[in-house]
C-alpha positions, -999 to 999 in steps of 0.1 A, spaced: -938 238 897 -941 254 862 -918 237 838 -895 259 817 -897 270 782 -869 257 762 -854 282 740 -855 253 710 -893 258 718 -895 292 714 -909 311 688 -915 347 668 -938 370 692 -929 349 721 -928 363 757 -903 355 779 -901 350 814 -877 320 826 -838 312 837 -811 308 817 -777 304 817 -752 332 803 -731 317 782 -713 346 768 -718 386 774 -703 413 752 -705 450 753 -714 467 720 -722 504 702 -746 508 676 -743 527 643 -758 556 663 -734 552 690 -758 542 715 -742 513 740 -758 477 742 -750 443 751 -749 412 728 -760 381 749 -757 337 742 -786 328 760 -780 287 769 -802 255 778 -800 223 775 -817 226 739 -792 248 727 -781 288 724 -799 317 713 -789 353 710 -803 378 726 -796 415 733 -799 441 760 -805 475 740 -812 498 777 -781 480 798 -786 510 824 -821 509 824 -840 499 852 -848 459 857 -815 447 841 -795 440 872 -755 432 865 -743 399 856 -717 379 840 -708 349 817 -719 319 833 -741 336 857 -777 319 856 -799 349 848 -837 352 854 -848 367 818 -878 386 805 -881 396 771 -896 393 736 -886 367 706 -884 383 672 -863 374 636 -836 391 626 -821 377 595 -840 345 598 -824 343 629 -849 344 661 -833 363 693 -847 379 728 -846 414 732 -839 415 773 -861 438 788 -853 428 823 -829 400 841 -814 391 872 -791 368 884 -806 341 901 -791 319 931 -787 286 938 -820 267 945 -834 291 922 -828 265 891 -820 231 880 -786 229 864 -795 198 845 -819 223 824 -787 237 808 -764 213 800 -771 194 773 -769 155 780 -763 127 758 -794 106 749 -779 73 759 -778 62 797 -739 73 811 -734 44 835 -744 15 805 -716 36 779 -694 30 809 -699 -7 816 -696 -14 779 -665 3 778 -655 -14 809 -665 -45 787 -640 -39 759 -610 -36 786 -614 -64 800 -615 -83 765 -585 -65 758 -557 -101 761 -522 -85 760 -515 -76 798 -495 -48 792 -525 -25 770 -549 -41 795 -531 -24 823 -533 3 806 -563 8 801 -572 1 834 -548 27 849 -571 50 826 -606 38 833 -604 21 862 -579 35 888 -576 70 876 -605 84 892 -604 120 881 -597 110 848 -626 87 851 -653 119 862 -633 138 832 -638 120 806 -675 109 816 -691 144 819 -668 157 788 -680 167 754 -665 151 728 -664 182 710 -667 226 713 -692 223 687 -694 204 658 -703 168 673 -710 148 703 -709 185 721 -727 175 751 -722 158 786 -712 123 781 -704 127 740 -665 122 746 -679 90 760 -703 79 735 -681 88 709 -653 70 722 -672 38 724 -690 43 693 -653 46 675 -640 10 694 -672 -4 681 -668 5 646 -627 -7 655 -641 -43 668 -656 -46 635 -624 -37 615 -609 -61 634 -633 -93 628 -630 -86 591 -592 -80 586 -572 -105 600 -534 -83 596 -553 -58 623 -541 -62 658 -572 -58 678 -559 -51 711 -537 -26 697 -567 -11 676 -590 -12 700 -568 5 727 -561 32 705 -596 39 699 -602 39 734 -574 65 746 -574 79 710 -594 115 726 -582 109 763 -567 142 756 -600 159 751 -602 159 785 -574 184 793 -578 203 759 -616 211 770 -631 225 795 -659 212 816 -695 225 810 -708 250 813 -681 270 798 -668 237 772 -642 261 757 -605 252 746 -587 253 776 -550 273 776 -533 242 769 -552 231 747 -550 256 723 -513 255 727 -509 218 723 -538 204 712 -560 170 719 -539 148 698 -501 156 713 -516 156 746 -533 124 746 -499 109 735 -482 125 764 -506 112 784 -504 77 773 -467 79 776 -468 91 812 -494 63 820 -471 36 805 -444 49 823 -456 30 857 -460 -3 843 -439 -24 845 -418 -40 813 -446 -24 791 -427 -29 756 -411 0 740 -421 -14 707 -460 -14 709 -463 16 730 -445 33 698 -473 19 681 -501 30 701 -486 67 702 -487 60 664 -522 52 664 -531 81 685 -508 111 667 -523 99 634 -559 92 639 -573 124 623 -553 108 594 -535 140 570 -514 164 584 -540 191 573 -564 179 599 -542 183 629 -521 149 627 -486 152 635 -481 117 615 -502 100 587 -510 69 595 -483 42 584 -498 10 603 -528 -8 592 -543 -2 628 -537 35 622 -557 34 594 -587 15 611 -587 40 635 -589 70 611 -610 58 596 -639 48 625 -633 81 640 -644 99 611 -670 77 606 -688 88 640 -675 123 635 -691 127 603 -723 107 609 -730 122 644 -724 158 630 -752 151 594 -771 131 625 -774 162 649 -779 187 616 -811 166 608 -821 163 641 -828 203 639 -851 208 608 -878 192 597 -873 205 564 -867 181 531 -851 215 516 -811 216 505 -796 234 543 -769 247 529 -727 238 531 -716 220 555 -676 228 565 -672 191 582 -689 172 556 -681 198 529 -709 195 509 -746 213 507 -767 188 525 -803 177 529 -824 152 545 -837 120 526 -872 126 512 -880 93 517 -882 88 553 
C-alpha cells in the first residue's frame, strides 16, 4: 500500500492524487461573477486551502464538510500561501482510508499521560478532593473518553487528540512544583484545581474532526462550565465541605487570571495564583513550541496575538 502524501509535505508544482478530509466547504463568486468553491483540505499534519474553480464540471462529485474526499489537483502560491486547485474529487467510503491520517495526535503515548495523572489522584490526601477526582477520572467513564481524545484547544495550543490531556498534566506538574517551593500553597487544593481546571473543555469543544466550539460553549464558556461541573460532581459526596469546594470553584473561575481574559474572578487565593500562573506557562510555551516546530527559518515570523510580541527562533541552536 502506497503511503500518503501529507499536505505539510507538499510543495509548489506538486500533483495531487490522495484522500483527505473536508474540513470546511464554502460556496463563493469571483470578481467576474463566475461561481467556485473555497475548500480546508485536513490531515493529520495540518490544513491547507484549496479551491474548486469548475464545481459543475465533470470529475468533481458532491460532497460536504467532514466528508473524506479522494482529491486530485495541483499545488501552487498564492500570496505566499501554497493551496490545491481541485481538479477532481470524490467522496470516499469507509475502508477507503485510515482515520488516524487526519487527526492530529499528540506526540506523547495517551495511556502513560493517563497513568501519571492517575498518579497525582491518588497522591491527592484530603478524602473529600480525592473523591473527587476520582468521580472525574475514574468512575465517569464518558468523561474519561472525553477528556482523553479532546484537544486542549480550537487552535492556538495543544489542538490535537490527547492535548486537553497533556496539557492538563503538564499544568499539575508545573502546580506540584509551586507547591514544594511555597509552603502557604495547599497542594491538594492546587493540584485539584489544575486537574479539573479545563474539565469544561470537554463540553465547550467538540470532538475531532470537527473540534469547533460547541453551542454551549459559546454561550457559556469552558471556565463557567467546568465550575458547574465541579459543583454537580461534589454534589454526591458526601459531607464534602462547603468551604474548600468554594475554594476550588475559586481556583477554577479565576485561572485565566484578569477579567479580560475570560475570568469571571481574579484570583484572590495564593492557590489561584499558582494555577494562573502554570496554565499560562504551558499555554504560552506550547503555542512559541508548535510556532517553531513549523519553520526552519532563524528570520523574525511575525506578531504573535498569544504571546503578543514579533517572535523568532534562537540562532543558537
Amino acid at each position: 500500500m502506497i503511503s500518503m502524501k501529507y499536505l505539510k509535505e507538499l510543495r509548489e508544482g506538486d500533483r495531487v492524487a490522495d484522500v483527505y478530509l473536508c474540513k470546511q466547504k464554502n460556496a463563493a463568486v469571483t470578481k467576474n461573477g463566475k461561481s467556485y468553491l473555497n475548500v480546508i483540505l485536513q490531515d493529520k499534519t495540518g490544513t491547507l486551502d484549496a479551491k474548486v474553480w469548475d464545481p459543475n464540471g465533470a470529475g468533481i462529485e458532491d460532497f460536504d464538510d467532514k466528508d473524506y474526499i479522494d482529491v486530485v489537483g495541483d499545488v501552487s502560491s498564492f500570496n505566499g500561501a501554497l493551496q490545491i486547485s481541485i481538479k477532481r474529487a470524490r467522496i470516499c467510503h469507509e475502508g477507503e482510508y485510515d482515520p488516524s491520517n487526519y487527526l492530529p495526535v499528540s506526540e506523547k503515548n495517551i495511556d502513560d499521560m493517563y497513568a501519571e495523572l492517575l498518579k497525582m489522584v491518588k497522591h491527592t490526601e484530603n478524602e473529600y478532593l480525592r473523591k473527587l477526582l476520582e468521580a472525574f477520572f475514574v468512575e465517569d467513564e464518558d468523561f474519561k473518553k472525553k477528556f482523553i481524545f479532546s484537544s486542549a484547544a480550537k487552535s492556538v495550543h495543544h489542538g490535537f487528540v490527547g492535548g486537553l490531556l497533556e496539557h492538563t498534566l503538564s499544568v499539575a506538574g508545573h502546580c506540584e512544583y509551586f507547591a514544594s517551593k511555597y509552603e502557604m500553597i495547599n497542594r491538594d487544593l492546587l493540584v485539584t484545581a489544575a486537574l479539573l481546571h479545563d474539565c469544561g473543555k470537554t463540553e465547550e469543544i467538540s470532538p475531532f474532526p470537527a473540534n469547533d466550539y460547541t453551542d454551549v460553549g459559546n454561550l457559556l464558556g469552558h471556565i463557567v462550565m467546568g465550575a458547574e461541573m465541579v459543583g454537580k460532581k461534589a454534589e454526591n459526596i458526601q459531607g464534602f465541605p462547603k468551604g474548600l469546594l468554594n475554594e476550588l470553584k475559586h481556583c477554577i473561575l479565576a485561572h485565566h487570571g484578569e477579567l479580560e481574559f475570560g475570568s469571571p474572578k481574579k484570583p484572590a487565593l495564593i492557590e489561584a495564583v499558582a494555577l494562573n500562573f502554570a496554565d499560562n506557562i504551558d499555554a504560552k510555551l506550547e503555542t512559541f513550541t508548535e510556532v517553531l516546530k513549523g519553520t526552519d527559518s532563524t528570520e523574525w515570523l511575525g506578531f504573535n496575538r498569544l504571546l503578543d510580541s514579533n517572535i523568532r527562533k534562537t540562532l543558537l541552536q
